[in-house]
Each structure stands twice: as structure tokens, then as C-alpha cells.
C-alpha positions in Angstrom: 46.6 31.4 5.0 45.0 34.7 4.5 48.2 36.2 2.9 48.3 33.3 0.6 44.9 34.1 -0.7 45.5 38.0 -1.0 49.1 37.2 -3.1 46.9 35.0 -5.2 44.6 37.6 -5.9 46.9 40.4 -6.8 49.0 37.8 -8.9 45.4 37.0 -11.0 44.6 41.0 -10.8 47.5 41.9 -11.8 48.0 39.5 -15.0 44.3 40.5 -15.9 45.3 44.1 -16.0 48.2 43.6 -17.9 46.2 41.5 -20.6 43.1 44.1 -20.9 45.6 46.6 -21.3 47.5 44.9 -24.5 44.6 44.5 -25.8 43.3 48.0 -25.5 46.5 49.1 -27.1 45.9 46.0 -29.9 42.6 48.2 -30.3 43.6 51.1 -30.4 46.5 50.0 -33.3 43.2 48.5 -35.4 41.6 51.8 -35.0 44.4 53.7 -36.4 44.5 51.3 -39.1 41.6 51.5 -39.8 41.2 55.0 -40.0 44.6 55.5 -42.4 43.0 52.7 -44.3 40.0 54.5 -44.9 41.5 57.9 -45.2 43.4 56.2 -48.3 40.1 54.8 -49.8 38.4 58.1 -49.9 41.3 59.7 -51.6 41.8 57.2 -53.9 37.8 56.8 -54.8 37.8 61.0 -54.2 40.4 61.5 -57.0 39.0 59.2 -59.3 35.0 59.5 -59.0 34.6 62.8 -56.6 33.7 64.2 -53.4 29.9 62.3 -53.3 31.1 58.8 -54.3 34.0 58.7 -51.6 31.7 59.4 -48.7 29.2 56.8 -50.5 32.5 54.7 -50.5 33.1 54.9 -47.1 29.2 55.1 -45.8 29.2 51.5 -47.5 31.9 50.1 -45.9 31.0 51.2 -42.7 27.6 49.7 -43.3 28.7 46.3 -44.4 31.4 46.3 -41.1 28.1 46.6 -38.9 26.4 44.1 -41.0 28.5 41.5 -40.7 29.3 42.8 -36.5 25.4 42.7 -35.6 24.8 39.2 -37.2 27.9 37.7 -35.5 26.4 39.5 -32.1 22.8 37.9 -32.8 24.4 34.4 -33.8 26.3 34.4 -30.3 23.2 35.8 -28.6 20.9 33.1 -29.7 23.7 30.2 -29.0 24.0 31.3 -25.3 20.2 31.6 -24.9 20.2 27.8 -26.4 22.9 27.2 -24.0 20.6 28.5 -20.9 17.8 27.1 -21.8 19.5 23.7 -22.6 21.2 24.0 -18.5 17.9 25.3 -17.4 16.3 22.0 -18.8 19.2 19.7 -16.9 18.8 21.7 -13.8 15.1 20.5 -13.5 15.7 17.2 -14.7 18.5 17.1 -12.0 15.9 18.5 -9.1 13.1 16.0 -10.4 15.5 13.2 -10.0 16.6 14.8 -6.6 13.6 15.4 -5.4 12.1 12.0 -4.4 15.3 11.7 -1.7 13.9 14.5 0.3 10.3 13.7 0.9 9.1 14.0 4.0 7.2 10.7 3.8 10.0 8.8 2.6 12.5 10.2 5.6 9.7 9.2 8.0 9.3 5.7 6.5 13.2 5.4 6.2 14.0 6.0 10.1 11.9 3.2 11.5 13.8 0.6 8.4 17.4 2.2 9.5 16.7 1.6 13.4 15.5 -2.1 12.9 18.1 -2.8 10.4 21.1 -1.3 12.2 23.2 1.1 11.3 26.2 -1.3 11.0 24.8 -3.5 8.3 23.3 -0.5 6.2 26.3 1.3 5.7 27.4 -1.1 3.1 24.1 -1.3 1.3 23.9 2.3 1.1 27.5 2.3 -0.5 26.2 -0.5 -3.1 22.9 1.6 -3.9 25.0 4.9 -4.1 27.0 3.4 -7.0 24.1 1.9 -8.5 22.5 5.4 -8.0 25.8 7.3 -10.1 25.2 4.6 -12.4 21.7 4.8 -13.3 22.2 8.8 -12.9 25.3 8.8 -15.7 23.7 6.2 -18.0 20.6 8.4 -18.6 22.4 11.8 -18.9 24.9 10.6 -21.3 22.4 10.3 -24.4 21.1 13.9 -23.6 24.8 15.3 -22.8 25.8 14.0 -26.2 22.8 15.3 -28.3 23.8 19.0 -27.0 27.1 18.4 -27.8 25.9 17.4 -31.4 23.6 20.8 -31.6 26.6 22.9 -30.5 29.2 21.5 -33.2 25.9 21.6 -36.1 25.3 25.4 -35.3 
């Protein structure tokens, strides 16, 4: 069982190493581009304006690459805080819900109802008030699940 889990785990390891390393070499072919690319606008802008105005050039281009980088960064940023915050907000709803089941009160209340009942005949009722329970509990998180879904596809 054991050796099953450790040939998983290299298989996976070893699939994620391959893939970070294509795409280390996929960055490292962008950054050569890159560079050539920019080489070529210097000259060309060196050639036809001078020295001054091809560093300018390239200062620019550099500056509207980091631009456009940090505002992609802070749009992603703020989606995943959203996102937490939006989990965070279902988790507590979720324990809220949850939390009226594990009162002390109620277990105390419940034992003496499940001992004169009988075991035999609430076993049943349980499974009806379970489904009931899932029902209830995936009627009223559908509205909220579909208004996040709604905020994610608008941003």
C-alpha cells in the first residue's frame, strides 16, 4: 500500500519538475527575446534620434511593461481577497447553521426523547429529517452560490 503511495508521489513530482522546468526554459526564450527585441529598438531609435532618446525609448517601455504587470497583480490581488472574504462569509454561515446541532441543552433534551422512542423507530425519522435537512441546507445556499458566481464573471 505504502509503495503504491510513494510511486504516486514520484510519478506527480516528477511530472511537476518536468513542467516548471519547460517553463523556466519558455522564460528564459522570452527573456532573450526580449532583450534582442530591445537591443534592436535602441539602435533603430539611437540611429535616428540619438543616444538620450533611445535610453528614453527603452526607460518607457520598460515603464509601461510594469504598468500594465502591477495592475494585473493588484486586479488578481483584490479578486482573491473577494474570494476569501466571500468563503470566510459561507464558513460562518455554515458554523451558525451547524451550531444549533451541538448544544449541550439540546443533546441533553435529545437522549431522554431517543430512549423513550427507541432506537429502532428513530432510525427512519432521522433518515427523513436528514434529507429534509440537505434540502433546506441546498435551497438557501443556492441563491448566495449563484450571486458569487455572478460577481466573479462581472469583474
Amino acid at each position: 500500500m505504502f509503495q503504491r503511495v510513494i510511486e504516486d508521489l514520484k510519478d506527480s513530482t516528477g511530472a511537476t519538475l518536468r513542467m516548471t522546468s519547460l517553463v523556466a526554459l519558455a522564460g528564459l526564450a522570452l527573456f532573450i527575446t526580449l532583450s534582442f527585441l530591445c537591443a534592436a529598438v535602441f539602435v533603430a531609435v539611437m540611429q535616428r534620434y540619438g543616444a538620450i532618446e533611445a535610453c528614453l525609448t527603452i526607460a518607457g517601455i520598460f515603464l509601461l511593461i510594469s504598468l500594465v504587470v502591477g495592475g494585473i497583480y493588484l486586479t488578481k490581488k483584490r479578486r482573491a481577497k473577494a474570494r476569501a472574504l466571500a468563503e470566510a462569509e459561507r464558513a460562518a454561515r455554515a458554523a451558525a447553521a451547524a451550531a444549533p446541532l451541538i448544544d449541550p441543552m439540546l443533546l441533553a433534551t435529545a437522549l431522554p426523547i431517543i430512549r423513550a422512542i427507541g432506537l429502532t423507530r428513530l432510525i427512519p425519522l432521522l433518515a427523513v429529517a436528514g434529507v429534509a435537512y440537505g434540502y433546506y441546507v441546498s435551497r438557501n445556499a443556492a441563491p448566495a452560490e449563484d450571486a458569487a458566481e455572478g460577481e466573479d464573471e462581472s469583474a
